[in-house]
N, C-alpha and C positions, 0 to 999 in steps of 0.2 A: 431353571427356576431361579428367580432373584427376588425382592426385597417383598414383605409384606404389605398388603394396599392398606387395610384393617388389623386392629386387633384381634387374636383367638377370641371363636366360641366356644367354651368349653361343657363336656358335657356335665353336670352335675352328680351323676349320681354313677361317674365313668373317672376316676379322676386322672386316667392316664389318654383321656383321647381327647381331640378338639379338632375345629373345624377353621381352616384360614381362608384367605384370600391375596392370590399372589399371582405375580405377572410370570407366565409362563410361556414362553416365545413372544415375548411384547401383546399378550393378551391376559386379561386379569379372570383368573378361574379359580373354581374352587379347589382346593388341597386338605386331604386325610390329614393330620398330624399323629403319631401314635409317640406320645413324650416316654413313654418307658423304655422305646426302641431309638428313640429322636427321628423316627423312617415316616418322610413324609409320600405318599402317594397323591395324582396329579386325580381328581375326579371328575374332572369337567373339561370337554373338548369342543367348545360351540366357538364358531367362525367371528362370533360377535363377542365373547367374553363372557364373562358371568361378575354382578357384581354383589349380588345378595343370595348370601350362606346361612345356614345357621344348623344346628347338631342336635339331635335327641337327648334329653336328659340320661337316657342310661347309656348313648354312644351306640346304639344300634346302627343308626342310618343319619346320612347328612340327605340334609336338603338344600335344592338351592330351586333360585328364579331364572328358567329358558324363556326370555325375553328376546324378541326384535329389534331390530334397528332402532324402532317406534316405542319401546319400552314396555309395549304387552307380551304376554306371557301367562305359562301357567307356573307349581309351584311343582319341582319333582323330587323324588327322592332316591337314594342311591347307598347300598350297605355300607357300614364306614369301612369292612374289609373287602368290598369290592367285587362282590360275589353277582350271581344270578341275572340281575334285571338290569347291567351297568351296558350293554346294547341300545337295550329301549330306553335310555336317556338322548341316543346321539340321534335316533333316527324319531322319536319324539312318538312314541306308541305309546295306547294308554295304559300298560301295563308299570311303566314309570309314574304314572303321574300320583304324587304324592296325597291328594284327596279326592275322590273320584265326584264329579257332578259337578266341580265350581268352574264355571264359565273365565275364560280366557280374558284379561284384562290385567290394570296396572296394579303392581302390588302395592299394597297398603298397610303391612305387616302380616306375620307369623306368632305364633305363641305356643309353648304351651304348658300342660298341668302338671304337677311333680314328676309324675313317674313315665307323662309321654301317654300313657293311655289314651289321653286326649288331643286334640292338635285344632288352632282356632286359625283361618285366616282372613282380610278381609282385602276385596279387593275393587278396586273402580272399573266400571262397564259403564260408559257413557259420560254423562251427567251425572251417575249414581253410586253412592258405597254400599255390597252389600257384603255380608259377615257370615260364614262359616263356622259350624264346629263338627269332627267328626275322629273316631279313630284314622292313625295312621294308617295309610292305601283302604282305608275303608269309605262306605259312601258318605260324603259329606250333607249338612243339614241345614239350610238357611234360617239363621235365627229374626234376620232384621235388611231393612234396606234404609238408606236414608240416603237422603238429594244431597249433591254437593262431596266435600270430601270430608271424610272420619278416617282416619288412620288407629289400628290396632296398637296398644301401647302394650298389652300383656291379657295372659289368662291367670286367675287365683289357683294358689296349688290346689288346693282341691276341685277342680274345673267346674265351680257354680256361677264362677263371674268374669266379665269379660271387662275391659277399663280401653275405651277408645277414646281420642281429643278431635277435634275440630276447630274450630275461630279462638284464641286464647282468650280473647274480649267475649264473646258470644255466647249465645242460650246455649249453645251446644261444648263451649270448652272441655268438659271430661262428660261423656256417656257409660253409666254400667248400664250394661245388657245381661241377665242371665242369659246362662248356655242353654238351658231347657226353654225358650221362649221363641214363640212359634207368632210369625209375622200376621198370622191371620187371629191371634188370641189376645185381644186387649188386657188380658193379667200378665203378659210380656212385657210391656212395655217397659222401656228402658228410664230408669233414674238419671239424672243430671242434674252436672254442680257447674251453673252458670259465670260467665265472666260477666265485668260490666266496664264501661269508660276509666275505674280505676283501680280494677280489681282482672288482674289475667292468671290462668290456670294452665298447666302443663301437667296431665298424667306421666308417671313414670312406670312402674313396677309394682307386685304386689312382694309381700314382704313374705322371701319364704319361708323363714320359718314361723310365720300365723298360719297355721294350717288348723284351727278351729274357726274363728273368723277369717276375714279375708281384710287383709290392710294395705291399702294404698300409697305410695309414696307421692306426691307429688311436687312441683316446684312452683312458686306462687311470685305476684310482684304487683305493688301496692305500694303508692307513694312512692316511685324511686326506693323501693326495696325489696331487692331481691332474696326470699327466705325458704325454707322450704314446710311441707304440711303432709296431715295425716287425713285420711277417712275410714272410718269402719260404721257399718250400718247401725250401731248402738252409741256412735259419740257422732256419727256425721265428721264433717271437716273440720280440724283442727289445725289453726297455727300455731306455728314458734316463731315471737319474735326475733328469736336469737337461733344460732348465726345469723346476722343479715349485711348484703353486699351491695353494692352499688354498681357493681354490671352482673352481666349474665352469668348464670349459675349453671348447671347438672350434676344430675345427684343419681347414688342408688344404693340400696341395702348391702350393710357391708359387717362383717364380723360379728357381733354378740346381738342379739334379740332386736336390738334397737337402735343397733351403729349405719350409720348412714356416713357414706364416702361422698364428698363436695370437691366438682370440679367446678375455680372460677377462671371467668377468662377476663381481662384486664385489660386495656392496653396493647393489645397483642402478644400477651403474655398467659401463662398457667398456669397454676397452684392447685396445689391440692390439701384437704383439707377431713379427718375426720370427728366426727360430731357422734354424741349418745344418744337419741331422745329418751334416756330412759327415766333422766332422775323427775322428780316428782313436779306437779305443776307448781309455778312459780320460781322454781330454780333455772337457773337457764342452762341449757347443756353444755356438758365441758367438751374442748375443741381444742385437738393439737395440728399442725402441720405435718406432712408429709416430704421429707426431704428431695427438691427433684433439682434438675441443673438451669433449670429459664426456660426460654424459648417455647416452644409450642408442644404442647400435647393432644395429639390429632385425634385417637382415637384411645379406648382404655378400657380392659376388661379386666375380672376376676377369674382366679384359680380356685378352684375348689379348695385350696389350704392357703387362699387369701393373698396370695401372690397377683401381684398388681404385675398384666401385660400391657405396655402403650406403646404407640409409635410414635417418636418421637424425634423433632429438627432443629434447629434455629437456621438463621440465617447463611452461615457458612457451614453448613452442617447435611449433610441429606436424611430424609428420617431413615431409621434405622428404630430397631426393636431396642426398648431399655423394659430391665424388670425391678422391681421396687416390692419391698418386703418392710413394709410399716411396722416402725419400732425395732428394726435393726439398719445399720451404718448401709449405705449402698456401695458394693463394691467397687463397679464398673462405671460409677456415675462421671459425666464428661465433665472435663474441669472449666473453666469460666474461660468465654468468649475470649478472642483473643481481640487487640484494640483495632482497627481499620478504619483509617482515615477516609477508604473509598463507600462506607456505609455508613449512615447517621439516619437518626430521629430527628424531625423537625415538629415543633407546633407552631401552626399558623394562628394569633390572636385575629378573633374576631367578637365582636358585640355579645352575640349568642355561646360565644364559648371558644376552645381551640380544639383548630382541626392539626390531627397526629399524622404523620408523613412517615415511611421508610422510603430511604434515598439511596440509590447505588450509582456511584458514578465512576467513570475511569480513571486509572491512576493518573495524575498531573493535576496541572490546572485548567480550569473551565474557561468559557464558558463552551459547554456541548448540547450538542442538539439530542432532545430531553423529547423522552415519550412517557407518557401518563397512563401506567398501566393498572386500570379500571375494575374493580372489582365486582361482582352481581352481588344477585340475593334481591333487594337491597340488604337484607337483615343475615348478613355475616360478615368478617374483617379479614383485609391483611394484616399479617401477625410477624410476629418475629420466628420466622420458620424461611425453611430453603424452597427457591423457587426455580425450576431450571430456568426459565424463559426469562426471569431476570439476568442470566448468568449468559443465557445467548445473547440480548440485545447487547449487557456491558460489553460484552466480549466482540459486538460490531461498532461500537464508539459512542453507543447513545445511553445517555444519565437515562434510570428507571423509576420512578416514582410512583408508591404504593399510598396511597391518599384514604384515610375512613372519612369518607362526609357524611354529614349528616342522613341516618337512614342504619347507620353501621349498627353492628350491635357492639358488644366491649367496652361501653362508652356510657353506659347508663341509659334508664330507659325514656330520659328525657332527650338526650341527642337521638335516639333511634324513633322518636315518634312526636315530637313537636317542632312540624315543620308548617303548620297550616295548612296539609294539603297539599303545600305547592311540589307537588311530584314530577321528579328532574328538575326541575327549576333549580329550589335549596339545592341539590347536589354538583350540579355546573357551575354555581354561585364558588362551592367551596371550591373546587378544585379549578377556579380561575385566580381563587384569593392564592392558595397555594402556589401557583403560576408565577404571578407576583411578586413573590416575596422568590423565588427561584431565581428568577430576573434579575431583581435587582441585585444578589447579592453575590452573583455572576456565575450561578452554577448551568443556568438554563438560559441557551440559545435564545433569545426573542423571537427569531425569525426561524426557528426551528424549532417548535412545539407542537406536537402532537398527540393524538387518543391513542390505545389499544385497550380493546377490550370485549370480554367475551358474557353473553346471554345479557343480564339487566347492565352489566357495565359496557356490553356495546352499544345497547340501548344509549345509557349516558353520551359514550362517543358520538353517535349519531346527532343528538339532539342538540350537543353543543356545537357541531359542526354548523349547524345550521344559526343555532340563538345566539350564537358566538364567534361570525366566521372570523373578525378580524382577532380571534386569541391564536387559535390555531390551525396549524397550513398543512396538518395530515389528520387524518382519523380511518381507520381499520376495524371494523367490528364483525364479533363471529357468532353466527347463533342470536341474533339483537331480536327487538321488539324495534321494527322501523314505519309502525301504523299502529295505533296505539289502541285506538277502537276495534279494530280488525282483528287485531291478537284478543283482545280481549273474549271477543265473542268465539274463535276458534280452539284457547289455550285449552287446559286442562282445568278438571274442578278447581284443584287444589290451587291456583295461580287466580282463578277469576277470584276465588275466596279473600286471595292475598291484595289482589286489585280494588277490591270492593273496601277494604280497610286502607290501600293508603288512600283512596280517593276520595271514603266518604259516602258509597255509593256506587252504580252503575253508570254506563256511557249515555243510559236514556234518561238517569236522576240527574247527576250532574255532568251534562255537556261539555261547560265552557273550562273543566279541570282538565278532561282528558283532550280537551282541541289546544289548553296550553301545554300540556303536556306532550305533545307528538309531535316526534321527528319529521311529520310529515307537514306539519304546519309552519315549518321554517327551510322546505327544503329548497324554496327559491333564493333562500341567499347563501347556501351553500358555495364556496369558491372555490375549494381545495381538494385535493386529491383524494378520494375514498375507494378501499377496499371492502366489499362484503364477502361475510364468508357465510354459506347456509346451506341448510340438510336438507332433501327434498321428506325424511321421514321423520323432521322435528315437530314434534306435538307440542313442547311448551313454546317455542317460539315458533309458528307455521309458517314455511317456507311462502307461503301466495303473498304476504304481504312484505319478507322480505324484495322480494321480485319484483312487487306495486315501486317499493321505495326505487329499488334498480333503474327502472323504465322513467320515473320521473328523474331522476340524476340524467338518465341519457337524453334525454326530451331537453332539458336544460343546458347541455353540453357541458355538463361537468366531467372533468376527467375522474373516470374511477374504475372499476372491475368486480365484476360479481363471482364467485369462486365456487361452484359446489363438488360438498362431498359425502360420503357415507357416512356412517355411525348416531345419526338422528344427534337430540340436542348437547350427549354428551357421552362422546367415541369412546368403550372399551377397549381401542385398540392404541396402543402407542405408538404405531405409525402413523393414524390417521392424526395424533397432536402434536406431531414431527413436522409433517407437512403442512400443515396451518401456520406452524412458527414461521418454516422455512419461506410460507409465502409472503405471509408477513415481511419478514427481513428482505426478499425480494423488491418489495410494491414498497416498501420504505426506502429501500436505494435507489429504486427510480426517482421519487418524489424529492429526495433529496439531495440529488446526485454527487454533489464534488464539497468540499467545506467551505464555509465560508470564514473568512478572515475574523480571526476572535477579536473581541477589545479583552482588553489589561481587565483581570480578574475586579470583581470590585465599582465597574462603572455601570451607573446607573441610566437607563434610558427616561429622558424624559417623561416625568409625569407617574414614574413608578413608584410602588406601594412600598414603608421604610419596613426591612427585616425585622423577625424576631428574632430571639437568643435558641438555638438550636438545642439538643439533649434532652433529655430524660423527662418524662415529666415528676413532679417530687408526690 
């Protein structure tokens, strides 16, 4: 058993047990923790992994998701001492399954009411979300369906309300549903608190200890501010101007009646931050920092006596568990970065703003041939955290570049969403400017630059490949969107939901966005060397169109290779992202075969873009 994937769940109302997630034979499964004994037992044995846990408020029984390749599944549950029914988990009998009646599909959250008596899930079948509430291994009860996707954010402790999100922007941003509310009885129907063009919504949590009313936490962002807000059925939604941040926030109820714990992310960076809502309107809450070391903070839970668990990395760092007890010195806290000339921050200036760079290059001098490792989402970032596959490419002689283009989040919500639409386009635009300034300033090969990247960042690779053949002379993509229409129509709710906001609309509303937008509309001038890597039981990205792409590359005689392998869009298994790398590093040493003759650090190729000042931004 080795490093934790997640933070503890812990049980609340159990305060020596909790519920982890750890790689156990290079497979990530669930694990008992029992912290009075520190003896963790291993609960989950599925060929595929497991990657979503979570624990009963009193520490009776863990639950997790037996999921496929494909990432359906139902939800099951197992004693946290490992008694009776821990059989019928591995051979998947229904006497494991954690709520009896809910239909097999993707999950979409877990929740539940103080004491566990209750337990809500909700989960996608098809096109549809629908929502569950029922006793634990009892039969479960449909309270509601809705089109498209709703993700479960939590149940109020006293199990009368349920708080589910959808489109941040959209009529459906936060849905309450009562638990007693029966899909065929219009006095069910569900409340909603609307997003709009400048106004988006994120449900969080209900607040536990409102256990007469039920209170909401949510996180809000409005004009380039990001703040956080209340709801209760007798005040409605309520902002706080204050705290407010100019990138992305998460929040959750934390210590006294009305202390709320703020994680911001920055730059690729993490802070933490706690807030009071308690004092009176018009004061703005008082807000101290939380002492931590830089770098990234992945994931972060509470202890039932307030003890902050995170996983934690930076760059030279692997994560590793740190615990943090606000309002006392941290013991074991890592001491500051040390300097490495082989790592730096760049910001590339452009018009619109500057694009932020993590560079890792090999000891000496340049110029070396530089791969552009491609980040998805679009809406998350490379950060200042450890990446192995950064550490394999350095370690086979090629400079690594971590690039936020425009689309990232960390960056405010004007770089993450004023692009005009033009989807891929801006983002190949940034990470040719980036290029440039590499170039010239002699870190990156000209004649040796290339993609990698995996889901929307292979996507990118691909596209540029094509829109850009004369930048560069490799790209590698795994798991991609390489037909852009095609995915669309085959992806999952939640993705077409996300397609429809960056585009504007649908493939039948606006046509001419997604025919610029596809790799496939540029793949006749593709020239260089392409690897695809793809799952035959990838739902978000589906394998037929990766394959379309394939066939027109070999139609054209482009050199390239199509690669498939298990574990659908995103392997539980640590072999299976071993072997991706290793191919990778392969189909790049073909492509690049022997070195080419550097020029003198410093020389600029004709016609190239002038450097900016590298470091930090202030």
């Amino acid at each position: 058993m080795t490093q934790a994937f997640q933070s503890p769940g812990f049980a609340a109302l159990a305060a020596g047990r909790a519920v982890e997630t750890r790689l156990v034979e290079e497979r990530w499964q669930a694990v008992a923790w029992d912290l009075g004994t520190g003896l963790r037992r291993v609960v989950t044995d599925r060929p595929d992994g497991v990657h979503l846990s979570e624990i009963e408020p009193d520490g009776d029984a863990i639950w997790w998701f037996d999921a496929d390749g494909a990432g359906e599944g139902r939800w099951r549950r197992t004693p946290f001492t490992g008694a009776a029914n821990g059989a019928a988990q591995h051979d998947g009998a229904l006497h494991g399954e954690a709520l009896h009646g809910v239909p097999r599909g993707r999950a979409y959250g877990v929740a539940f009411d103080r004491t566990g008596a209750l337990a809500a899930v909700a989960v996608g079948v098809g096109d549809t979300s629908h929502c569950y509430v029922g006793p634990p291994t009892g039969r479960a009860r449909l309270i509601g369906s809705a089109p498209g996707y709703l993700g479960l954010a939590d149940l109020s402790p006293d199990g009368r309300l349920l708080a589910l999100g959808g489109r941040p922007d959209g009529d459906d941003a936060v849905v309450l549903w009562p638990a007693d509310a029966r899909p065929d009885a219009p006095a069910g129907a569900p409340l909603t608190l609307p997003g709009d063009g400048r106004l988006r919504l994120w449900p969080i949590e209900f607040n536990p200890r409102a256990l007469r009313e039920p209170e909401l936490l949510l996180v809000a962002e409005e004009d380039e501010r990001y703040t956080v807000a209340t709801w209760r059925a007798d005040e409605g939604l309520r902002r706080y101007p204050e705290p407010a941040f100019d990138a992305q926030i998460s929040a959750g109820w934390y210590g006294g009646p009305r202390g709320v714990l703020i994680q911001h992310e920055r730059a690729g960076r993490s802070r933490l931050l706690l807030a009071d809502l308690g004092p009176p309107a018009g004061q703005p809450p008082p807000v101290r920092e939380v002492r931590t070391p830089g770098g990234t903070i992945h994931d972060l839970s509470c202890a039932p006596d307030g003890t902050l668990h995170c996983v934690w990395s930076r760059e030279s760092t692997p994560p590793r568990p740190l615990v943090l007890r606000p309002g006392e010195e941290p013991a074991d806290l890592p001491g500051p970065e040390r300097e490495d000339a082989s790592r730096s921050a760049r910001w590339t200036p452009r018009p619109y703003g500057r694009i932020h760079s993590f560079v890792s290059a090999p000891a000496g001098p340049g110029p070396w041939p530089t791969l552009f490792l491609v980040h998805g989402g679009p809406a998350t970032h490379d950060r200042d955290s450890y990446d192995p596959r950064v550490n394999a490419l350095v370690g086979q002689g090629y400079a690594v570049v971590r690039s936020n283009y425009r689309g990232s989040t960390g960056y405010g919500a004007r770089w993450q969403h004023d692009y005009g639409h033009r989807v891929g386009l801006a983002q190949i635009e940034d990470l040719a400017a980036v290029r440039a300034e590499l170039v010239a300033d002699g870190t990156a090969l000209a004649e040796r630059t290339g993609l990698c990247g995996f889901s929307w960042g292979g996507y990118l690779a691909l596209l540029a490949m094509g829109a850009q053949p004369e930048l560069w002379s490799l790209g590698m993509a795994a798991q991609p969107i390489a037909d852009y229409p095609a995915a669309y129509r085959t992806t999952t709710p939640a993705l077409r939901e996300l397609d429809r906001e960056l585009f504007g609309g649908t493939p039948e509303e606006v046509p001419e966005r997604y025919r610029a937008a596809d790799p496939r509309s540029y793949v006749h001038q593709v020239r260089s060397p392409v690897l695809l890597v793809a799952s035959r039981t990838d739902e978000r990205c589906p394998p037929g169109q990766v394959a379309r792409y394939a066939a027109d590359l070999r139609r054209l005689s482009v050199p390239h290779e199509l690669l498939w392998v298990d574990g659908g869009h995103y392997s539980r298994r640590t072999a299976d992202h071993r072997s991706v790398l290793a191919a990778m590093v392969r189909f790049a040493g073909r492509a690049w075969p022997a070195p080419l003759p550097r020029a003198p650090r410093g020389d600029r190729p004709e016609g190239s873009a002038e450097s900016s000042e590298g470091g930090e931004q202030p």
